[in-house]
ZAMARLO-847367 format. One line per 10 residues: number of its first residue (from 1); for each residue x, y, z of N, C-alpha, C, O. Coordinates in steps of 0.2 Angstrom, whole numbers, m for minus. Last residue first. Layout:
N
NUM = X,Y,Z,X,Y,Z,X,Y,Z,X,Y,Z; ...
// end
This chain:
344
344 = 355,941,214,358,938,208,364,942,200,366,938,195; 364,951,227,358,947,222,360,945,217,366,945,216; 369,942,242,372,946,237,366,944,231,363,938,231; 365,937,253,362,943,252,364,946,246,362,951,244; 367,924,256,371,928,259,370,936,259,373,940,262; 358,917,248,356,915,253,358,922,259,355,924,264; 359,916,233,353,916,237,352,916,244,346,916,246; 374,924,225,371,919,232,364,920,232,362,926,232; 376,924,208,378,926,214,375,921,220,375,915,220; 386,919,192,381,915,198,382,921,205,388,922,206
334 = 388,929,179,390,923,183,386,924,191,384,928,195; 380,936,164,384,937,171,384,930,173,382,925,169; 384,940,148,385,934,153,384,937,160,389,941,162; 379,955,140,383,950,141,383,945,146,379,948,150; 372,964,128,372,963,134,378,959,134,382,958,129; 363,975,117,369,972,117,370,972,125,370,977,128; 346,977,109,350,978,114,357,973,116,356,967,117; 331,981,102,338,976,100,341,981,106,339,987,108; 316,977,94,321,981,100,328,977,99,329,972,96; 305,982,84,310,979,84,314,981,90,316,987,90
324 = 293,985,75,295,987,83,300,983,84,297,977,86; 303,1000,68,300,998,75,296,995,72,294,998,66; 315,993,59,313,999,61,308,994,66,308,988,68; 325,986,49,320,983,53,315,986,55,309,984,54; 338,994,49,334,990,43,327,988,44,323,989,39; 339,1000,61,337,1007,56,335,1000,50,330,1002,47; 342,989,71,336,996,72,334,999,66,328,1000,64; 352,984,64,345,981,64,341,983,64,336,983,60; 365,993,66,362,992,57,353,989,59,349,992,55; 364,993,80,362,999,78,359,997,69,354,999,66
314 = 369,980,80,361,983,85,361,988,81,356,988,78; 380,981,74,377,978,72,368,978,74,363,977,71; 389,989,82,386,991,75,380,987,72,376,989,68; 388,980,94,382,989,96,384,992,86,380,996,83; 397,971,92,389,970,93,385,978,92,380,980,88; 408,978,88,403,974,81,397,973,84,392,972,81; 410,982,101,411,985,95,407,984,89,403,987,85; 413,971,109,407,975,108,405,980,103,400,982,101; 417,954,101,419,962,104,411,966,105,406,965,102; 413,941,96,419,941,101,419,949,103,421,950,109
304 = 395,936,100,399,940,96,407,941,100,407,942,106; 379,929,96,386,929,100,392,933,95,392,932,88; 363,935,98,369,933,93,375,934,97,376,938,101; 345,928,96,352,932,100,358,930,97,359,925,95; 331,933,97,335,928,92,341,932,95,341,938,97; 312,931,104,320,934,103,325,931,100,324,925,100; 300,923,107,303,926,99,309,930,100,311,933,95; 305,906,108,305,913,106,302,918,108,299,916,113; 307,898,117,303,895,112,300,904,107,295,905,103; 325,900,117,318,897,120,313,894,116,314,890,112
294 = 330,910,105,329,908,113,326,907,115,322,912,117; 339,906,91,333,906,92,332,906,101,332,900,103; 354,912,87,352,907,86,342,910,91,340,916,94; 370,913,78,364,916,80,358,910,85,360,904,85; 388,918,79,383,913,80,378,917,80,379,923,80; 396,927,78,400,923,77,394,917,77,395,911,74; 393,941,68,392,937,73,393,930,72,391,927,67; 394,951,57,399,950,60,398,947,67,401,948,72; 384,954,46,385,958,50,390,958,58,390,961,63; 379,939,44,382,944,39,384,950,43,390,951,41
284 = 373,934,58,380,933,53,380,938,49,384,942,51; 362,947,57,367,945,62,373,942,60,378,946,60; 356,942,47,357,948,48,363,949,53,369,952,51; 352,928,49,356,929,45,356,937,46,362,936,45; 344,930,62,349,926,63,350,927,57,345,930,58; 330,938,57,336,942,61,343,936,65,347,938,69; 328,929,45,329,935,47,334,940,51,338,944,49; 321,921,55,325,920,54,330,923,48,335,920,47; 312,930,62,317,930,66,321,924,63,323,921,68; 301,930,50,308,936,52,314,936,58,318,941,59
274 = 293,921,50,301,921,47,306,925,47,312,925,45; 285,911,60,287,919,62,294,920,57,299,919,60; 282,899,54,276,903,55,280,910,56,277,915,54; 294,893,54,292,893,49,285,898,48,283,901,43; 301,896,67,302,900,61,299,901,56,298,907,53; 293,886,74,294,893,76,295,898,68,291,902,65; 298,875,68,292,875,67,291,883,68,288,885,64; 313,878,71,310,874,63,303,876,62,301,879,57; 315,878,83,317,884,79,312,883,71,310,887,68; 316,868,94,311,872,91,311,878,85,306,882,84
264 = 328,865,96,324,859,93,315,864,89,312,863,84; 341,874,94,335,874,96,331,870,93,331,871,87; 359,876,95,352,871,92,347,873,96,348,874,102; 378,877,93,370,880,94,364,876,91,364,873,86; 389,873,88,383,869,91,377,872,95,373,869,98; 397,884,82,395,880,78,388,875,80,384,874,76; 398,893,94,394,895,91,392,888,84,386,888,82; 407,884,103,402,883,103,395,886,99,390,884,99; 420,886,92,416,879,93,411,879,97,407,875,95; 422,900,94,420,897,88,416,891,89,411,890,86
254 = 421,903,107,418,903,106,413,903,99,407,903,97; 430,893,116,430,893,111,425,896,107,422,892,104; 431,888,130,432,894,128,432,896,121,435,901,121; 430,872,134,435,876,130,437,884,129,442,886,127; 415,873,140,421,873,145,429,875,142,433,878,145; 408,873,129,407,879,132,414,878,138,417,883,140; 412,860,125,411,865,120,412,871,124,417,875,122; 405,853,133,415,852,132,414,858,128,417,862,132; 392,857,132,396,859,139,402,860,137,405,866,137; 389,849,118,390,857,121,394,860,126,398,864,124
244 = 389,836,123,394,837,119,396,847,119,401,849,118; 379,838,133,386,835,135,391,837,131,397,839,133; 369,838,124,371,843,127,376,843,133,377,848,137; 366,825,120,369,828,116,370,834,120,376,835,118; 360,817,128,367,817,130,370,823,126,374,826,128; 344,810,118,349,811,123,356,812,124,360,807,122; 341,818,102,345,810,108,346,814,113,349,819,113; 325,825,97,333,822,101,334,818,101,330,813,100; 314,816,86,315,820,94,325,820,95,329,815,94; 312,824,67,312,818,75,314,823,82,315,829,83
234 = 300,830,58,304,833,66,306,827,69,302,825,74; 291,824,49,299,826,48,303,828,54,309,829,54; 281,841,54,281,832,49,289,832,49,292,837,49; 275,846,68,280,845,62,282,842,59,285,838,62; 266,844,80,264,844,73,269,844,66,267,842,61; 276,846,91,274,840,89,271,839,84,272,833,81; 279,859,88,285,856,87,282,849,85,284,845,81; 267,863,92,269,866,85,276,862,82,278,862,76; 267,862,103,262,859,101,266,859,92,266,855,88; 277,872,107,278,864,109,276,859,104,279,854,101
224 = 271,883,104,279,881,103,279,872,102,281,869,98; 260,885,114,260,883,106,265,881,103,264,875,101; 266,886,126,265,880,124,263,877,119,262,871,119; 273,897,124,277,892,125,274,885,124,277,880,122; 270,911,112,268,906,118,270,900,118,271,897,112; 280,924,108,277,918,108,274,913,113,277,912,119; 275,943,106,278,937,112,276,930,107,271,930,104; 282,957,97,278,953,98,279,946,102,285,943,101; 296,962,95,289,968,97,282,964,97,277,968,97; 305,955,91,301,958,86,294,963,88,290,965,85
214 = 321,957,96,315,955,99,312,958,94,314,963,92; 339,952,100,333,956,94,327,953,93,326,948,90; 354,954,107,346,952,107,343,957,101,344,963,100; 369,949,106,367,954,104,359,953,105,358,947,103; 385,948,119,379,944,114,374,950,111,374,956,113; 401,944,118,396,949,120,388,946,116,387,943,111; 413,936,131,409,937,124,403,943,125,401,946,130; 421,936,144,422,939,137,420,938,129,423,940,124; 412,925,151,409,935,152,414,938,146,412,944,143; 416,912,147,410,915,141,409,925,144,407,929,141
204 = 426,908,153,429,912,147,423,914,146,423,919,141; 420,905,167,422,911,168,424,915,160,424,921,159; 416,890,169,412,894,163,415,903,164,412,908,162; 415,883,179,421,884,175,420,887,169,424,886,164; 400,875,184,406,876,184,412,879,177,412,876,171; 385,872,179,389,872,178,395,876,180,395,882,178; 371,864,191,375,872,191,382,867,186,384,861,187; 356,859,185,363,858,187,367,863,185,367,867,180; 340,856,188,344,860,186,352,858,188,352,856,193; 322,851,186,330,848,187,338,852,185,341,850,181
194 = 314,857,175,316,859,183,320,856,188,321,858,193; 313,855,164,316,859,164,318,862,172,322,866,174; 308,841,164,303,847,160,306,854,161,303,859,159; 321,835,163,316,834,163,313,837,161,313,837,155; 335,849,164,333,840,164,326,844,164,324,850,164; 348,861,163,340,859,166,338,853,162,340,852,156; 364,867,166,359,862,162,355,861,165,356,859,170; 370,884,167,366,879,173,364,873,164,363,874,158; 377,899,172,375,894,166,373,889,167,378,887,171; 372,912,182,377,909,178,374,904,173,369,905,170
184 = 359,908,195,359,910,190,366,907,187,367,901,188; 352,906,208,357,905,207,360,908,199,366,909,200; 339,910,205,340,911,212,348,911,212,351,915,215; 334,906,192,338,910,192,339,913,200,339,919,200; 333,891,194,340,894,190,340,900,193,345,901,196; 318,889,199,327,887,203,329,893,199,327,899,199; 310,894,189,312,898,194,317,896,195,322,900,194; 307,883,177,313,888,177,316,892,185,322,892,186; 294,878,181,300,877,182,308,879,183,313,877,187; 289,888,196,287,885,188,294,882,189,297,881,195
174 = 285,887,209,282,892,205,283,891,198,278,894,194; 290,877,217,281,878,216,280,882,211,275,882,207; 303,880,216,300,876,211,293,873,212,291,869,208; 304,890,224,304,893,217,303,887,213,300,888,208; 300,885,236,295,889,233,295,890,228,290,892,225; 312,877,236,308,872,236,302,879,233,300,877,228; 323,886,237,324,884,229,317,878,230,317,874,225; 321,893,249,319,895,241,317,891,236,313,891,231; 323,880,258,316,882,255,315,887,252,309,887,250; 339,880,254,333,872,251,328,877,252,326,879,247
164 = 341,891,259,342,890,253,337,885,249,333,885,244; 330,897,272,339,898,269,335,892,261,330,891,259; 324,913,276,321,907,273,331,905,269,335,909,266; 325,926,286,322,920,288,320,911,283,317,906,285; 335,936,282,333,930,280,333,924,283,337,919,283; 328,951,283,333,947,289,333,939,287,332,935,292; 320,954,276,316,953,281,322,950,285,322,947,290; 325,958,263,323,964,268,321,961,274,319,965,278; 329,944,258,334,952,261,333,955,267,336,956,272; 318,939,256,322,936,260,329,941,261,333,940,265
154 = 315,951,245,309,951,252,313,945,256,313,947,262; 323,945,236,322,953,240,320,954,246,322,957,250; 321,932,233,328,935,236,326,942,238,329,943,243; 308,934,230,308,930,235,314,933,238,313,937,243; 312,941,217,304,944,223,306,941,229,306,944,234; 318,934,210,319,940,211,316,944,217,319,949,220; 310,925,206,314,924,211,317,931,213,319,932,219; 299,931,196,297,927,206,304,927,208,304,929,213; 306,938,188,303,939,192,300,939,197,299,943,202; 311,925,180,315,927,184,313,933,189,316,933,195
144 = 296,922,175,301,917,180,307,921,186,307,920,192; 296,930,169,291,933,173,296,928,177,300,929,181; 308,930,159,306,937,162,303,936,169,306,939,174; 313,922,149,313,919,156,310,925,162,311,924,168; 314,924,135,320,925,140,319,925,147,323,928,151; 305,921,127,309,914,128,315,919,132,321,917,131; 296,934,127,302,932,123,307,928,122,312,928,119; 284,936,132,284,930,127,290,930,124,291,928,118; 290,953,134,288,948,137,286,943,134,288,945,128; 309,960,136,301,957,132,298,952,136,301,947,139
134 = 314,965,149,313,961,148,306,961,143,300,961,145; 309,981,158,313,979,151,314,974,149,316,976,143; 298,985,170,299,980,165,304,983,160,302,988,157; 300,988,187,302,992,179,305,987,174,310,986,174; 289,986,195,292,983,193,291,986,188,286,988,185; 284,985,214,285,990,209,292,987,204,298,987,206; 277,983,232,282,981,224,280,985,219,275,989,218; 275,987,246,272,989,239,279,986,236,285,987,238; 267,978,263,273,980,256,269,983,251,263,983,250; 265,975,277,263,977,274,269,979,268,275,981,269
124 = 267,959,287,270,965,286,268,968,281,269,964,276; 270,944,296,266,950,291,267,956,294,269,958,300; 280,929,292,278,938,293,271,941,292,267,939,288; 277,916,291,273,917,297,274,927,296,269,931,298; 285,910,280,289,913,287,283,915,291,285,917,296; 276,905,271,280,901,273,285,903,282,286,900,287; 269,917,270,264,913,271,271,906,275,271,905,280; 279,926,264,275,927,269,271,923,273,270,923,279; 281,916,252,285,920,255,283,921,263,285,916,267; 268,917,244,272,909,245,276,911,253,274,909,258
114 = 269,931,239,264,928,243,264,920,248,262,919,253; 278,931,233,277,935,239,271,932,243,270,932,249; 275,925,222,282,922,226,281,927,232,285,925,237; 263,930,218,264,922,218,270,921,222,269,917,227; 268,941,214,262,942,218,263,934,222,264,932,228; 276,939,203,279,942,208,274,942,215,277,942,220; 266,930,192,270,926,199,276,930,202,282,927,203; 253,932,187,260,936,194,263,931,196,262,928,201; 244,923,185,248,924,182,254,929,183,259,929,180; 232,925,197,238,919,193,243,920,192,247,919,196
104 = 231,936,208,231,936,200,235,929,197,241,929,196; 224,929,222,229,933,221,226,932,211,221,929,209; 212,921,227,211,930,230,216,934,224,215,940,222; 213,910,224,207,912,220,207,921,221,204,925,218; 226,901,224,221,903,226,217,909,223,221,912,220; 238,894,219,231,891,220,225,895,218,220,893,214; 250,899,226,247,900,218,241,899,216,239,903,212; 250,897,239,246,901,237,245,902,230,240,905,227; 248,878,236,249,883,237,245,888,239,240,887,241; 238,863,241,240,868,233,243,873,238,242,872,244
94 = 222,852,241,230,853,246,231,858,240,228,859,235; 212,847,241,214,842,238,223,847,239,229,845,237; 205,862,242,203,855,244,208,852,239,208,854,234; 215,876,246,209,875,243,208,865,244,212,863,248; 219,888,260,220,881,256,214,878,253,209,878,256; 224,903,264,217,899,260,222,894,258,228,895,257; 233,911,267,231,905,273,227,900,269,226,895,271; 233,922,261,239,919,262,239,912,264,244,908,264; 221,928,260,223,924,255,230,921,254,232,918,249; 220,932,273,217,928,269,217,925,263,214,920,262
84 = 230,943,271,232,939,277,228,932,273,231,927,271; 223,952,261,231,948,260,232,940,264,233,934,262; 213,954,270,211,950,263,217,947,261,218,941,260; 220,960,280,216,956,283,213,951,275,212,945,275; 225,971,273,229,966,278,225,960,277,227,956,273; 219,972,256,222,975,263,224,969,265,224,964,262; 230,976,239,223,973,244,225,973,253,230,975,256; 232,977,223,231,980,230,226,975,234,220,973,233; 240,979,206,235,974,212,235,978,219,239,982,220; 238,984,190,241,984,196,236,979,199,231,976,197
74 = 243,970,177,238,974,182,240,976,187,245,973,190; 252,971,163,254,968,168,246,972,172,245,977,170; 254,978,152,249,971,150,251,969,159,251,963,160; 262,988,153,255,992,151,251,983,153,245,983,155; 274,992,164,272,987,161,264,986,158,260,984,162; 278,996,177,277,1003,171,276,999,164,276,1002,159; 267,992,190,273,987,184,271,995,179,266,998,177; 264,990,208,262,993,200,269,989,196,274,985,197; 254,982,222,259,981,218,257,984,207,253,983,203; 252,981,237,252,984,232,258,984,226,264,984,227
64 = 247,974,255,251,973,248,247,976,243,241,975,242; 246,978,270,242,974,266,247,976,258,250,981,259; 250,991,279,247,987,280,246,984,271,247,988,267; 262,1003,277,257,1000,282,255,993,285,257,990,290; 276,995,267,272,999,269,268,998,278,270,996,284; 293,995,264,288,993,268,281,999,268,281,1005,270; 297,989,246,296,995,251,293,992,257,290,986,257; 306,984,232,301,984,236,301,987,243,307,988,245; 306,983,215,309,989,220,304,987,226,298,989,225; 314,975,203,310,974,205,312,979,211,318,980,212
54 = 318,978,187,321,980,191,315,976,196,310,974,193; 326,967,171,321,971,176,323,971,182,328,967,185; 342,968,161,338,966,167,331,968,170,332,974,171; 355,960,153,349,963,153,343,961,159,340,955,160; 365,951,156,365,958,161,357,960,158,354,962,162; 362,932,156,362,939,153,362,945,157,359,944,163; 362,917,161,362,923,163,364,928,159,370,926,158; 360,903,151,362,906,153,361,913,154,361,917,149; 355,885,151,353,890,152,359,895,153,364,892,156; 352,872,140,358,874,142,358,883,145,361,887,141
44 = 343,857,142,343,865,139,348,866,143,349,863,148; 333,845,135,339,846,140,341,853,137,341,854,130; 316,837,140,321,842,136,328,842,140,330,839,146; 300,832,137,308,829,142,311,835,136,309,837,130; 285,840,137,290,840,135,297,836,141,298,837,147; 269,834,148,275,839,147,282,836,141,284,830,142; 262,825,149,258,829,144,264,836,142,264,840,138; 265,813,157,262,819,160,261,826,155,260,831,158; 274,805,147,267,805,149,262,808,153,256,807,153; 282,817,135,281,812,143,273,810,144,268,813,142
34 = 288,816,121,283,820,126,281,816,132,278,810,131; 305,821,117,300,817,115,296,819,122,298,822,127; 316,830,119,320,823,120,312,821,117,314,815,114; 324,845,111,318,841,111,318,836,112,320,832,107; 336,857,118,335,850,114,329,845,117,329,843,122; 343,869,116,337,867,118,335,861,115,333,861,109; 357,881,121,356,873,119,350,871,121,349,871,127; 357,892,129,361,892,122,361,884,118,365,883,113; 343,902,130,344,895,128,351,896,124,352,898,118; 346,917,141,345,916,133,347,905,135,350,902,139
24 = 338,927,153,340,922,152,342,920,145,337,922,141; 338,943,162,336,939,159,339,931,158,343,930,162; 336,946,180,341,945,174,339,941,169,337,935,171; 332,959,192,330,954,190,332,952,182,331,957,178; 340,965,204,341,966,196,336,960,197,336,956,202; 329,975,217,333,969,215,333,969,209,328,972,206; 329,987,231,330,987,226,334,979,222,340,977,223; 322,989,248,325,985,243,324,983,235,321,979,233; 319,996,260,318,998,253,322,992,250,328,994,251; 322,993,276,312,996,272,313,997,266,308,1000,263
14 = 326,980,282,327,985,278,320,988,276,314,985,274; 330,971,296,324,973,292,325,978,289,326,983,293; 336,958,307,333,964,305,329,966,297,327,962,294; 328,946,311,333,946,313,336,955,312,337,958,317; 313,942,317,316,947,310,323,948,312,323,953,315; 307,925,320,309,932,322,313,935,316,316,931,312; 291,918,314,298,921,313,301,924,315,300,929,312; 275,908,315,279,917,314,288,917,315,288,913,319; 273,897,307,276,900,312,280,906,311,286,907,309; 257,888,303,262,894,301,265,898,307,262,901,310
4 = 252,874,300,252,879,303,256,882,302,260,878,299; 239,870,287,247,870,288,248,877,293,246,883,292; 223,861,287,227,867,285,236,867,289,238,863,294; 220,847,277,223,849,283,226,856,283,231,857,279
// end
């Protein structure tokens, strides 16, 4: 049954909107065993980083374009009338726009714009345009936070027609991860990751500095997994354990939480890519208070009390390591609004 769509009044309308879109690092990933739906149970302890992509959107004429200075990314382009239809396409057995067969799957900046439009009844012609900095396969939540990024802008520019429950309902068509970063700061993610809870009271982590070091190469998330289930000797978590974290991160103590750092995935990961554990000893001896593995990698990121020691420490990595190694020193942001216009 097709779903009807009701056009929207624009309360007002910006023609240029500029959004940060923010990385993410795991400071807690814990492997709870594989559900019957073929997905990982986990509990992860997500948090916001200043390193960021940009997303820049415009109004155009008619119909949707979209470039990326991102060499693996495609441009895309299409007119009104194919946009409009591939906004409306319902394929059999019910789906989104992710669904359909007009847009690139794997956009999910195209995916969230396109969900977008289709939900509020607009049309309206746009160009997007995304200046990638976030490695990509780097377990730092890139393209994730790309869709929401997308949503929150285009719910800017259009006078916001969509309030909070039906973002964070498109951002969870879109993957798991997406909620979080609508909201951003420090959050714990349940189930397969899309159960999110906002932590509170996390103001002492923006005086830490953290360090990133990416090997110039991505991991897939779902080799990760498979790679984790083939591990001989790997049990699965317990449950709660990332409770014990939280008290950890609620102290300000960035000694007690660099002690409880874990990635259920690190073991199998490393053992095939060993340089990033490598880049978590380099890091300690070079004056980090923790290291540890994010996500399902390949980035390894290091907490550190000053910046001082992180940017020597970024700078000793570059020159030991040489390209392609990227390394870059960032820090914490805390949670903005999804709904009042301020970005993430």
């Amino acid at each position: 049954m097709r779903r009807c769509v009701v056009c929207r009044r624009i309360r007002f309308m910006e023609t240029h909107v500029d959004i940060k879109s923010y990385a993410k690092i795991n400071l807690f990933l814990n492997v709870l065993g594989r559900r019957l739906d073929g997905y990982h149970e986990i509990e992860t302890i997500l948090a916001l980083v200043e390193l960021s992509d940009v997303i820049s959107i415009e109004l155009a004429k008619s119909g949707i374009e979209f470039t990326s200075d991102f060499p693996g990314l495609e441009n895309f382009s299409s007119s009104e009338k194919e946009w409009w239809v591939a906004l409306n396409h319902k394929p059999e057995g019910g789906g989104g726009v992710q669904q359909t067969p007009c847009l690139p799957a794997k956009n999910l900046i195209l995916r969230a714009a396109g969900e977008f439009f289709r939900r509020t009844g607009i049309r309206a012609g746009i160009k997007i345009h995304l200046q990638k900095r976030i490695p990509v396969g780097g377990g730092l939540g890139g393209g994730s936070s790309n869709g929401a990024a997308t949503l929150l802008g285009l719910n800017r520019m259009f006078g916001f027609p969509l309030g909070r429950e039906e973002l964070f309902e498109i951002a969870a068509s879109l993957g798991s991860d997406v909620p979080f970063f609508l909201r951003g700061g420090v959050a714990l993610a349940k189930g397969r990751g899309e159960i999110i809870v906002a932590l509170e009271g996390m103001d002492k982590v923006l005086d830490w500095v953290v360090l990133l070091l990416n090997p110039g190469f991505g991991i897939s998330t779902p080799w990760a997994f498979k790679a984790y289930g083939q591990f001989l000797g790997l049990p699965n978590g317990m449950q709660g354990q990332a409770s014990e974290f939280i008290e950890a991160l609620k102290s300000g103590d960035i000694h007690r939480v660099a002690a409880k750092l874990y990635n259920s995935l690190e073991k199998p990961v490393l053992k095939k890519y060993p340089i990033l554990e490598l880049y978590k000893d380099f890091i300690i001896s070079h004056g980090g208070v923790g290291a540890l593995m994010s996500g399902s990698g390949s980035t390894v990121f290091g907490l550190f009390e000053d910046s001082v020691t992180a940017a020597a420490c970024c700078d000793a990595a570059l020159s030991f390591f040489g390209a392609p190694t990227f390394g870059v020193v960032t820090r914490f942001v805390m949670p903005g609004s999804c709904v009042d216009g301020t970005s993430v």
